[in-house]
C-alpha positions as CSV (number, residue, x, y, z in Angstrom):
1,X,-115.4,-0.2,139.2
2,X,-114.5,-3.1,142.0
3,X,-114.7,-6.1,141.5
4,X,-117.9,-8.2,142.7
5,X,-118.0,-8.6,146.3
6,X,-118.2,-12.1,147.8
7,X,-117.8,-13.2,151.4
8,X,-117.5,-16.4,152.9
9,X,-119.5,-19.0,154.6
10,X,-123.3,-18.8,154.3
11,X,-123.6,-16.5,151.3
12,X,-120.7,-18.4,149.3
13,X,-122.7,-21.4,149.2
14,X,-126.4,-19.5,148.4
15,X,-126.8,-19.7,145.0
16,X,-126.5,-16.8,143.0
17,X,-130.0,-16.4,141.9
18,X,-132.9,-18.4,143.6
19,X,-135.8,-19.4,142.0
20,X,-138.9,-20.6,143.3
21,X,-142.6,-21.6,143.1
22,X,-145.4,-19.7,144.2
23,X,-146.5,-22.0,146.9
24,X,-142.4,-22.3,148.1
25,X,-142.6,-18.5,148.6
26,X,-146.2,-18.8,150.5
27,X,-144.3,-21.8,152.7
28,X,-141.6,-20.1,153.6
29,X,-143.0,-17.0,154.4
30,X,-145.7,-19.1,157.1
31,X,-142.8,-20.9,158.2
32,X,-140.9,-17.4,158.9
33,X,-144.7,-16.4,161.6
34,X,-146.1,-12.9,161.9
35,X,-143.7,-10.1,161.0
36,X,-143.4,-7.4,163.8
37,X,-141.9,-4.4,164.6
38,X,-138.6,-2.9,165.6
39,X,-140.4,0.3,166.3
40,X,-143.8,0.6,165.9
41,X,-145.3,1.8,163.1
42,X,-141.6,3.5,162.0
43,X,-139.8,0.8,161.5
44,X,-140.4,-3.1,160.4
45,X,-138.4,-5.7,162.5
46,X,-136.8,-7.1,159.4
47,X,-136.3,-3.9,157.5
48,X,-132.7,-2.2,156.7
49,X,-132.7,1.6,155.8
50,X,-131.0,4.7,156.6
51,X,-131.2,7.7,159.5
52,X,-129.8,11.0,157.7
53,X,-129.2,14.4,159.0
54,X,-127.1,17.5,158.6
55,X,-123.8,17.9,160.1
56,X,-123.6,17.5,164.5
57,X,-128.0,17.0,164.1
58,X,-127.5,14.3,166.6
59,X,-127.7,11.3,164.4
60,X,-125.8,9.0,167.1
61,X,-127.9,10.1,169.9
62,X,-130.5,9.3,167.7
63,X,-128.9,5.5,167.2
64,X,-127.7,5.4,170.6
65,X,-131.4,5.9,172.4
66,X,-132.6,3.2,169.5
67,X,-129.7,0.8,170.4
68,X,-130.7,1.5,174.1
69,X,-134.3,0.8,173.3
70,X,-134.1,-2.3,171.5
71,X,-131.8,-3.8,174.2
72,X,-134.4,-2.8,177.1
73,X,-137.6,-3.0,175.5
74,X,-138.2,0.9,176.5
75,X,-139.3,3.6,173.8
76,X,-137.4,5.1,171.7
77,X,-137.4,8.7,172.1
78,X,-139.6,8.3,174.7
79,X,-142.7,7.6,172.9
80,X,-142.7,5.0,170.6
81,X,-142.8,1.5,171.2
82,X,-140.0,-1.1,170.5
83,X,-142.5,-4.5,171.0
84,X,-139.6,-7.0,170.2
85,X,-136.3,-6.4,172.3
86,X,-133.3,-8.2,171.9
87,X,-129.5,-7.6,171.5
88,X,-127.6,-4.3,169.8
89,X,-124.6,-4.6,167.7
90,X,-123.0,-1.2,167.0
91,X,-120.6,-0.4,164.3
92,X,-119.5,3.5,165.3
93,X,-116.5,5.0,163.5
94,X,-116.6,8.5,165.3
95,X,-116.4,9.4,168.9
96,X,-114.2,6.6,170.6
97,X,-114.9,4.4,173.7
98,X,-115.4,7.4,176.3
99,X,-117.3,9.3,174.4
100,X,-119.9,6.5,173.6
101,X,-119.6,5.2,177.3
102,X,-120.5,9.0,178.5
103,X,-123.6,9.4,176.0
104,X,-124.4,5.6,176.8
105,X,-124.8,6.2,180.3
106,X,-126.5,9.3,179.6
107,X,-129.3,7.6,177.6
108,X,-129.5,4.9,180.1
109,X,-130.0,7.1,182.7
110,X,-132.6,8.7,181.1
111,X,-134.6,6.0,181.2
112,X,-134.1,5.0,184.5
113,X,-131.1,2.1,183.7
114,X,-127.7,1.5,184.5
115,X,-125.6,0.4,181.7
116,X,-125.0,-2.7,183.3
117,X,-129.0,-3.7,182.3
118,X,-127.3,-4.4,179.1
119,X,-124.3,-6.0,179.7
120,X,-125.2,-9.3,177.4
121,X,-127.5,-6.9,175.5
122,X,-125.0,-4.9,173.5
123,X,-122.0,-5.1,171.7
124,X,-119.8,-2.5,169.9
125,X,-117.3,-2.6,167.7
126,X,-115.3,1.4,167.5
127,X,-114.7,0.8,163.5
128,X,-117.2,0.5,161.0
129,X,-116.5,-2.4,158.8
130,X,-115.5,-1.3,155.1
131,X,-118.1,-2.6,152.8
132,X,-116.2,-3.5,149.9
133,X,-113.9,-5.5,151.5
134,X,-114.5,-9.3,151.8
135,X,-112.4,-9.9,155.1
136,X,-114.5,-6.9,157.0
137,X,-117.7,-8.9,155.6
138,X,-116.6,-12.5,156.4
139,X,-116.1,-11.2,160.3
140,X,-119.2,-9.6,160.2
141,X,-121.1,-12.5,158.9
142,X,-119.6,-14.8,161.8
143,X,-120.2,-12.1,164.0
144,X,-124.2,-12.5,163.8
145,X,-124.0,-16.2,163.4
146,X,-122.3,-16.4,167.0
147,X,-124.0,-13.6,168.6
148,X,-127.5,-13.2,166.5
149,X,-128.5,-9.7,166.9
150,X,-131.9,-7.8,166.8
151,X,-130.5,-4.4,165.7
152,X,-127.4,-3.8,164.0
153,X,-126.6,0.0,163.5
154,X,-123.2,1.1,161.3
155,X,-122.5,4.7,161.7
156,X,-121.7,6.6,159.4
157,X,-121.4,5.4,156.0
158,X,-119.1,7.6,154.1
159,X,-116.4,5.7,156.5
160,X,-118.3,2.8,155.9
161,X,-118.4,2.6,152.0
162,X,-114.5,4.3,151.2
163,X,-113.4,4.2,148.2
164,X,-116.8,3.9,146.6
165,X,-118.4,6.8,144.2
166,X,-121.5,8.3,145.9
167,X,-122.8,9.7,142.5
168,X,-122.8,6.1,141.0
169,X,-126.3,4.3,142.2
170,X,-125.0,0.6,140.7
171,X,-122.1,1.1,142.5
172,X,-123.5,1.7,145.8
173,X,-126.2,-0.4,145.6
174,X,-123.6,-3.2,145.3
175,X,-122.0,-1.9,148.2
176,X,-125.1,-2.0,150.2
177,X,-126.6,-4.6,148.8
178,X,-123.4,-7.2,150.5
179,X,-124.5,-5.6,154.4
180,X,-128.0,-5.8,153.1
181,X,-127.8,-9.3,152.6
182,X,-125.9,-10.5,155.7
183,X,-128.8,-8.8,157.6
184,X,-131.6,-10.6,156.2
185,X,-130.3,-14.0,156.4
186,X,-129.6,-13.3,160.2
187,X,-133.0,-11.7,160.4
188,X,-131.7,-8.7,161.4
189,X,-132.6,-5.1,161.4
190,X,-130.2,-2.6,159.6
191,X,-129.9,1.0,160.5
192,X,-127.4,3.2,158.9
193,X,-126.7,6.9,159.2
194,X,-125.5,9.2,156.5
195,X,-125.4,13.0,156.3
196,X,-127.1,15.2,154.3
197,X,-125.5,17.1,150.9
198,X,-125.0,20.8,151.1
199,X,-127.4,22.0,148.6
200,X,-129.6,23.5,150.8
201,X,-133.2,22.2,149.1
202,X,-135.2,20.1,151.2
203,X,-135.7,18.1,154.3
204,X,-136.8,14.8,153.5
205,X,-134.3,11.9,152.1
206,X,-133.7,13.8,149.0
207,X,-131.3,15.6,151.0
208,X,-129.0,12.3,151.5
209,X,-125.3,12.7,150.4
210,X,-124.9,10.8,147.1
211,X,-127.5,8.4,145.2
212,X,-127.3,5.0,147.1
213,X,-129.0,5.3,150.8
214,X,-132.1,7.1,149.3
215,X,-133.0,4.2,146.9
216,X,-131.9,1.2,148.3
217,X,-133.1,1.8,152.1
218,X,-136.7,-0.1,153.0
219,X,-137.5,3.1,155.2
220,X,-135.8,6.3,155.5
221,X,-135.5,8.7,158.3
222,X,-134.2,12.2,157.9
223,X,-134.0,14.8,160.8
224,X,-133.8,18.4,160.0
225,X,-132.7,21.3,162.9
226,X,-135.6,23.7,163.3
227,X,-134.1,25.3,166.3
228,X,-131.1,24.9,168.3
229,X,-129.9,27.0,171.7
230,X,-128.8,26.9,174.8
231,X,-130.4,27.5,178.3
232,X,-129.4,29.2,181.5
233,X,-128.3,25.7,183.0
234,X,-125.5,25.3,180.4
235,X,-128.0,22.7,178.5
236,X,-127.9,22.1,174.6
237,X,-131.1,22.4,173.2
238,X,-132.1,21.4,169.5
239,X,-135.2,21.0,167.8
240,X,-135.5,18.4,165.0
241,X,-138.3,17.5,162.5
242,X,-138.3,14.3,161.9
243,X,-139.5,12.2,158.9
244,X,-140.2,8.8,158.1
245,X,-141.1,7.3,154.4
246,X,-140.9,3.4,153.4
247,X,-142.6,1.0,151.3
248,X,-144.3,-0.6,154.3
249,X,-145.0,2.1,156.3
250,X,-147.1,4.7,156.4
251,X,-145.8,8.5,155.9
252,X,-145.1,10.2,159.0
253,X,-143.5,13.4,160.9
254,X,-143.0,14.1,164.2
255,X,-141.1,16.7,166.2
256,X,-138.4,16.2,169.4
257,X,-136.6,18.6,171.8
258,X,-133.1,17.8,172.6
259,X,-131.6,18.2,175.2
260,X,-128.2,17.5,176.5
261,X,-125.6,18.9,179.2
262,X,-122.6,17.6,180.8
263,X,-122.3,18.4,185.2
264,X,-119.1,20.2,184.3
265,X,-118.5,21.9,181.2
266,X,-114.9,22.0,181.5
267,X,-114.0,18.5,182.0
268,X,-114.3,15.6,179.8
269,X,-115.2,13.2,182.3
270,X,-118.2,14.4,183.5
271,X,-121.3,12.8,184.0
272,X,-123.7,13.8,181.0
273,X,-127.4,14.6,180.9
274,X,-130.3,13.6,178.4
275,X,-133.8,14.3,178.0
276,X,-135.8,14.1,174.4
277,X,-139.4,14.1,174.5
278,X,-141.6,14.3,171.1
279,X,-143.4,17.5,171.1
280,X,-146.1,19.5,169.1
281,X,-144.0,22.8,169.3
282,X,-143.5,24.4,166.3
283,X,-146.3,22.5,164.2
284,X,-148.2,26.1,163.8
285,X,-144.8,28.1,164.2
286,X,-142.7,26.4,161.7
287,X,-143.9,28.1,158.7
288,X,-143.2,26.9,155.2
289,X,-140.2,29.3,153.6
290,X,-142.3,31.0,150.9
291,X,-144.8,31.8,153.9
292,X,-141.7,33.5,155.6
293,X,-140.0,35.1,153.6
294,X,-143.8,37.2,152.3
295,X,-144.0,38.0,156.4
296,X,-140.8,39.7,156.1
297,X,-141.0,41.5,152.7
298,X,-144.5,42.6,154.2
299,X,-142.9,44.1,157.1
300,X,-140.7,45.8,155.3
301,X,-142.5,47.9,153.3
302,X,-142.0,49.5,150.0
303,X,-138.2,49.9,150.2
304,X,-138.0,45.8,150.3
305,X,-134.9,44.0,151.4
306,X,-131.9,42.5,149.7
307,X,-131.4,38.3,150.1
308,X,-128.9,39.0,153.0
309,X,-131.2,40.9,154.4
310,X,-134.3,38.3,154.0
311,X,-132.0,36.3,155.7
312,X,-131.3,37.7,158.5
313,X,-134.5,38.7,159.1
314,X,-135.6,35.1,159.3
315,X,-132.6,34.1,161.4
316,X,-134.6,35.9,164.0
317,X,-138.1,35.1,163.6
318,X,-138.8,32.4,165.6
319,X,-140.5,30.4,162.5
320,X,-138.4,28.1,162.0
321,X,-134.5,27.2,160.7
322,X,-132.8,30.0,159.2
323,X,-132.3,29.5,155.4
324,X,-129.8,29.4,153.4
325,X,-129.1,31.9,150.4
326,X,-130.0,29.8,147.7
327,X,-132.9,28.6,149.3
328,X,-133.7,32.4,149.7
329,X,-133.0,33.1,145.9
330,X,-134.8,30.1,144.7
331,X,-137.9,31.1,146.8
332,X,-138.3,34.7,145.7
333,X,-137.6,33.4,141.9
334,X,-140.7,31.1,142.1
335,X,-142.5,34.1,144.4
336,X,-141.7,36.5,141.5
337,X,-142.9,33.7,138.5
338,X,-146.3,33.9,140.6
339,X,-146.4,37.4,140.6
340,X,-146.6,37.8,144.2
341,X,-143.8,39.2,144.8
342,X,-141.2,41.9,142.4
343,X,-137.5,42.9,142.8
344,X,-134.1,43.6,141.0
345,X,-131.4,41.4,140.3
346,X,-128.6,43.6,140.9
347,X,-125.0,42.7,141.3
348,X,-122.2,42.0,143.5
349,X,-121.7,45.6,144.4
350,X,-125.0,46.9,144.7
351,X,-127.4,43.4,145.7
352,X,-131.0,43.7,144.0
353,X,-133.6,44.6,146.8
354,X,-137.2,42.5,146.2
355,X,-140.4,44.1,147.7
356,X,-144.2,42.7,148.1
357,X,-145.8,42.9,144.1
């Protein structure tokens, strides 16, 4: 385990644990005024938590077009609200300056700015700082004392935290808990990103990598690909469903199409192209997996199919994200439990087949 992590200057001289009356607490909280919102109904003003996805979902476009929001006052993703702009400081560790000018430009553009509407708006920093290092934490914390912020984002965290155990909550809440604390006292919003474990089960924020964002974030956001293509103009297109939990807001889930393409494929210089837009596709269409997977055995008739076969099947469906084969297995176990559905287990050589019961 590391040693406690301190940092200089403001938290140095806080004292370690603070107690106070019951009128103190009502004081300063009227002193502090009206809480508000960094997004609307998604996100409090003052509240540090975690965005989450799988692997290339889009989680810095996602921070980007916030970052871009805050700075400008415009919505985030088009459709919801940021009531309180003010300055972005961004932490990225992946991508490099050109990259993030090209997808900055492309965001701005997209909602009709030039990037130099935020020159004084937003500053970026191309490391993350190390979280368990008192040097990286002292810079930070004059950072926001000289330039006071109204959205900090630090993406990703596993470059972030190094060194520290994902599996070991104590350990990463201490970890956290040092950014976490620099934020609040500069009143500060906190938006990390993390990616998702491999383990196939789930959408939400159970499907965080390790123990420590899950628990310690105020909300958490978690994206998952329902659909992902590409159109005749050479544009990207992903579906994501996105969903929000947090102890001061109220559950929600929404859906966004994706798009991106660049004016010239083959060059790395070329201008790039944005547009997301929330949408109600795939509300009706995007089927639960048990739902899914009784469609295709039905087809299928008496002969049934094997898993690989299940799987393929809903690769092509149009229902939804293809799933993976121990989602597929786990589904057709608890099917089988309820009777609804009967197979063999089979082996290697000769995979079990399951039908309709």
């Amino acid at each position: 385990m590391a040693d406690p992590i301190t940092v200089t200057g403001r938290l140095a001289r806080a004292p370690a644990l603070e107690i106070l009356e019951l009128d103190e607490v009502l004081e300063r909280v009227e002193e502090a005024g009206p809480p508000t919102w960094l997004v609307e109904s998604l996100w409090p003003g003052d509240a540090y938590g975690v965005i989450g996805a799988e692997d290339k979902a889009g989680k810095t476009w996602a921070a980007l077009d916030l970052a871009v929001s805050v700075a400008s006052g415009t919505p985030w993703l088009g459709s919801f609200t940021c009531p309180t702009p003010g300055p972005a400081l961004l932490f990225l560790g992946e991508g490099g300056e050109r990259n993030f000018l090209r997808r900055l430009e492309a965001v701005c553009s997209s909602r009709g700015l030039a990037m130099a509407d935020l020159i004084g708006r937003l500053r970026a920093c191309f490391r993350v700082p190390r979280l368990r290092d008192r040097d990286h934490l002292s810079l930070l914390e004059t950072e926001l004392g000289q330039h006071p912020p109204r959205l900090i984002v630090l993406d990703p965290l596993y470059l972030a935290a190094a060194g520290a155990h994902g599996s070991d909550l104590y350990e990463m809440g201490e970890v956290l808990g040092a950014v976490q604390q620099l934020a609040q006292q500069a009143g500060t919003a906190l938006v990390v990103t993390t990616h998702w474990n491999k383990t196939g089960i789930g959408n939400g924020p159970e499907r965080f990598t390790g123990v420590g964002p899950g628990a310690w974030g105020r909300v958490l956001a978690s994206a998952a690909v329902e659909r992902r293509g590409q159109e005749a103009d050479g544009s990207s297109v992903v579906q994501l469903r996105w969903e929000f939990r947090g102890s001061e807001i109220p559950d929600a889930v929404f859906r966004i199409r994706r798009r991106v393409r660049s004016e010239d494929p083959a060059s790395l210089t070329a201008r790039m192209f944005y547009e997301v837009e929330v949408t109600s596709e795939g509300e009706e269409s995007a089927a639960t997996s048990d739902v899914r997977i009784l469609a295709v055995l039905e087809a299928a008739g008496i002969e049934g199919l094997t898993p690989r076969e299940i799987g393929d099947a809903l690769a092509a469906d149009g229902r939804g994200k293809p799933l993976t084969k121990r989602t597929i297995n786990r589904v057709l176990e608890e099917l089988a439990g309820d009777g609804r559905v009967d197979g063999e287990k089979g082996d290697p050589s000769h995979p079990g087949r399951w039908w309709l019961a």
